[in-house]
C-alpha positions in Angstrom: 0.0 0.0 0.0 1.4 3.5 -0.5 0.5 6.8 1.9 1.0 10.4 1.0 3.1 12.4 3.6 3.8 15.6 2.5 3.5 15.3 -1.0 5.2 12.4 -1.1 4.2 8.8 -2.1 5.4 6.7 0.8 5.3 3.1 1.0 4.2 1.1 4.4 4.7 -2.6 2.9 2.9 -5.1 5.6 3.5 -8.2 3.3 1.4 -10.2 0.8 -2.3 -8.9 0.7 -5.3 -11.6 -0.2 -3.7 -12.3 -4.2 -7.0 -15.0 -4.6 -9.4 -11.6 -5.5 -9.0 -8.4 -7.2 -10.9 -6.8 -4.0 -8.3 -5.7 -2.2 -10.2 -3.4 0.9 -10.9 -4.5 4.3 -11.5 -3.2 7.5 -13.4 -3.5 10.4 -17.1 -3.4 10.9 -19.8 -2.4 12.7 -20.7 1.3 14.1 -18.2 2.2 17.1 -20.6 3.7 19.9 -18.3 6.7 21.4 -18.4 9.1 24.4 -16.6 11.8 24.9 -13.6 11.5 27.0 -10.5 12.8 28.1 -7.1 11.5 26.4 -5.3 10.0 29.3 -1.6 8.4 30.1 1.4 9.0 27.1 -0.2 10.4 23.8 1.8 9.6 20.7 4.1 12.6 19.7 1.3 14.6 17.4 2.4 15.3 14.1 5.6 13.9 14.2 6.0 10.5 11.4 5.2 7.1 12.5 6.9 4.2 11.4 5.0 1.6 12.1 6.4 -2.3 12.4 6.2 -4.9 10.5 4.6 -7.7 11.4 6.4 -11.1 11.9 4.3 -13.3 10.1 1.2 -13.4 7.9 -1.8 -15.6 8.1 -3.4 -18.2 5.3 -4.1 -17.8 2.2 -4.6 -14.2 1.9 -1.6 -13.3 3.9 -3.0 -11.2 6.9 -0.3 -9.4 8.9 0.0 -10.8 12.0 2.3 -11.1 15.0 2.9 -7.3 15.8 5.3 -5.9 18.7 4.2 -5.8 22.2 4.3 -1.7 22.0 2.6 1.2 21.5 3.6 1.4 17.4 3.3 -2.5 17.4 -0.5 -2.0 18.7 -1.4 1.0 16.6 -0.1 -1.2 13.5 -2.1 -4.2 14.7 -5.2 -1.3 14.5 -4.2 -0.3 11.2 -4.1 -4.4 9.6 -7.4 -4.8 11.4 -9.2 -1.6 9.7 -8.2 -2.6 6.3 -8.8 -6.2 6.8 -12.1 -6.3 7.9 -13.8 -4.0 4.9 -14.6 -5.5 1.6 -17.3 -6.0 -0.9 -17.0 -9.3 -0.5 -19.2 -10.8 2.8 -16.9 -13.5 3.4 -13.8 -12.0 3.0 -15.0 -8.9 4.9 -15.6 -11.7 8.1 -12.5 -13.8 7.8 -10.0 -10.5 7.7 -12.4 -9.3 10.7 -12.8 -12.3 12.7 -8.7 -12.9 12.5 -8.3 -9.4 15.2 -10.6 -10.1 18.0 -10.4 -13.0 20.4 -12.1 -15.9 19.5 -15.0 -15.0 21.8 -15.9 -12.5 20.1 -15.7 -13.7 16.3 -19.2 -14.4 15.7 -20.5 -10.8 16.4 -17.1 -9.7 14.7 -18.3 -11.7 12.0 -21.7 -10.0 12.0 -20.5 -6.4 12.2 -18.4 -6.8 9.4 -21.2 -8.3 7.3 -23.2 -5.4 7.9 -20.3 -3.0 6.7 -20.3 -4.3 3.5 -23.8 -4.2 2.7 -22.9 -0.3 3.9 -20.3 -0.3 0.8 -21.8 -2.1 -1.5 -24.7 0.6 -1.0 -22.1 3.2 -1.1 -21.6 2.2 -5.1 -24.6 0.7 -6.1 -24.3 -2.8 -5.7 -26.9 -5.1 -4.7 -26.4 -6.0 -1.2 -25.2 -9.5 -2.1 -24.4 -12.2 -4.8 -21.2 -11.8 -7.2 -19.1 -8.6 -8.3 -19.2 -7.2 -11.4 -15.8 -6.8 -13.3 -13.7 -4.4 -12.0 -15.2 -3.9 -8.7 -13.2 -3.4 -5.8 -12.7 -1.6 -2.5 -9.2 0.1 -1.1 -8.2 0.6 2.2 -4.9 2.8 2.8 -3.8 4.2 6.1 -2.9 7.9 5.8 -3.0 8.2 9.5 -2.4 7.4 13.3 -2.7 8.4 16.6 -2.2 6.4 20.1 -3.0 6.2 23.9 -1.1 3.6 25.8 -3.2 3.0 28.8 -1.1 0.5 30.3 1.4 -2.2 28.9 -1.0 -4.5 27.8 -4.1 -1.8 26.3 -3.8 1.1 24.0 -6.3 3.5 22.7 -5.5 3.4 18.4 -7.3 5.7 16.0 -6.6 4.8 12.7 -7.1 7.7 9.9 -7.7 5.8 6.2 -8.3 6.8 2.6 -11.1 4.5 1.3 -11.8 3.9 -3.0 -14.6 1.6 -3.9 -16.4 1.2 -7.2 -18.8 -1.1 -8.5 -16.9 -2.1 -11.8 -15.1 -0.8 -14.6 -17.8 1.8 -15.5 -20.0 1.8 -11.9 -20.0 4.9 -9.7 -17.3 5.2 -7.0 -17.1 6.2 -4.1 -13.5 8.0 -2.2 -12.9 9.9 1.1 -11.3 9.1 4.3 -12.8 7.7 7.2 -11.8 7.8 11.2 -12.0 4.9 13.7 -11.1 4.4 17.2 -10.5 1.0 18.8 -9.1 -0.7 21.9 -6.4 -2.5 21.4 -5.3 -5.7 24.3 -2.2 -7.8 24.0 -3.6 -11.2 24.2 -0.4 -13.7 24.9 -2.5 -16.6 23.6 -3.4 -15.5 20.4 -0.8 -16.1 18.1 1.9 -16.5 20.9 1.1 -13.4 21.5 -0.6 -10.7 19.5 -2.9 -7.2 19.5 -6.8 -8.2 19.4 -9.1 -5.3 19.1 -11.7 -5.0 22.0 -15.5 -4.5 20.5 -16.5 -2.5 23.5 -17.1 1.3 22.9 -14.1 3.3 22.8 -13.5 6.2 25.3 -13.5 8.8 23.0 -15.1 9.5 19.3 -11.6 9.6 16.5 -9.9 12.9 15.9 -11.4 14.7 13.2 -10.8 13.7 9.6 -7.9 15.9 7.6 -5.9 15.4 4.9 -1.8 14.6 6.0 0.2 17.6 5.4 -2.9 19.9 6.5 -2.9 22.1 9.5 -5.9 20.5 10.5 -4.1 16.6 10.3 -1.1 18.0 13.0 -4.1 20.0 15.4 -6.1 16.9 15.4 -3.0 14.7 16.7 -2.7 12.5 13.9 0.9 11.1 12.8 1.3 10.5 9.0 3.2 7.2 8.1 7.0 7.8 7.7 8.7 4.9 6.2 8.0 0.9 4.9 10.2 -0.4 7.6 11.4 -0.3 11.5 
C-alpha cells in the first residue's frame, strides 16, 4: 500500500495482501458507539512521522499481517491491519479478515459487524447487497493516519485515519474519502503466541477529526502521518 506524507508517495509494505481476488479493501465493521472523553496516560508525539512495524508473520491464504510488537507502534499497527482487513465487498472476505483481530470469543458478532459494513459499501456504489461482483469492482483501504493512547502495557487507545476507493466495476459509480476509527487495542499472549486483538466494547472517545496529511488541520487533530516501509 502506499501513503501520501507531505507530497510524497510513501510506501508502508505489511506483506502479501489476499492475491486470490481483485478486491483488495478490508477493515473492520460495525458502528463504534463513542463518548466523549478525556485523552489519558502518554499520547503519541502529534504530528511527528510514524513508522510503524512490521509484522512477523502473515496468516493463510490471503496473507493477513499478524504477529505485531508488544508496544505502542506495534499495537497501533495491529489497528491499522485490522481496519483494512475487515472492509470488503465481499461478505466473506470482509468476516475472515475481521474475525482474525478479535479473540475468539468474540468472532461471531465480529463476523456480524463486518457483514453489515459491506452491505454499507456495496450501497455506497450501487451494488446489490449480495451475490457476485461485477468486473472491476473493488474496494481500497490505505492508512494515511495514526494516533495512540497507551493506557497500560498490555491496552492502547488506536485511531486509525484511512483513505477508502470503492467502485462497482469498470464503468460503476465510485465512491473516495477518508474515514476515522477508534478501537481498543489488548495484547492477548494466547493469540498467536502473543498478538494485539481489538476489543468490541465502545471506545473512550469518538476519533480525531478527519484531515488530509500535510494539512494544518491533520497535526491539530494529533494525527501522525506514516513515515517509512520499515522499522
Amino acid at each position: 500500500m502506499t501513503v501520501p506524507v507531505d507530497g510524497q508517495a510513501v510506501p508502508w509494505d505489511l506483506g502479501p495482501v489476499r492475491p486470490r481476488r481483485p478486491i483488495v479493501l478490508r477493515w473492520t465493521a460495525g458502528v463504534l458507539a463513542a463518548v466523549a472523553a478525556a485523552w489519558i496516560l502518554r499520547p503519541s508525539s502529534c504530528g511527528e512521522p510514524v513508522a510503524l512495524p512490521q509484522p512477523s508473520g502473515h496468516h493463510g491464504e490471503a496473507g493477513y499481517p499478524v504477529g505485531f510488537p508488544h508496544t505502542g507502534p506495534g499495537a497501533a499497527a495491529a489497528a491499522a491491519a485490522a481496519l483494512e482487513a475487515g472492509w470488503s465487498l465481499d461478505a466473506e472476505e470482509a468476516a475472515a479478515g475481521s474475525a482474525l483481530y478479535v479473540a475468539p470469543d468474540q468472532q461471531a458478532r465480529s463476523r456480524a459487524d463486518a457483514a453489515s459494513a459491506t452491505v454499507h459499501w456495496r450501497r455506497a456504489v450501487g451494488l446489490p447487497d449480495d451475490g457476485g461482483l461485477p468486473s472491476g469492482a473493488a474496494l481500497t483501504v490505505t492508512t494515511i493516519g495514526v494516533r495512540w493512547q497507551e493506557r497500560s502495557r498490555d491496552q492502547v487507545v488506536v485511531s486509525v485515519l484511512a483513505r477508502v476507493d470503492a467502485t462497482a466495476g469498470d464503468a460503476g459509480p465510485v465512491h473516495a474519502g477518508s474515514h476515522a476509527r477508534t478501537f481498543v487495542m489488548t495484547w492477548s499472549p494466547a493469540q498467536r503466541g502473543g498478538d494485539w486483538v481489538r476489543s468490541l466494547t465502545a471506545p473512550p472517545a469518538a476519533p480525531p477529526p478527519v484531515a488530509e496529511p500535510g494539512s494544518p488541520a491533520f497535526a491539530s487533530a494529533g494525527w501522525r502521518p506514516i513515515a517509512r516501509g520499515h522499522s
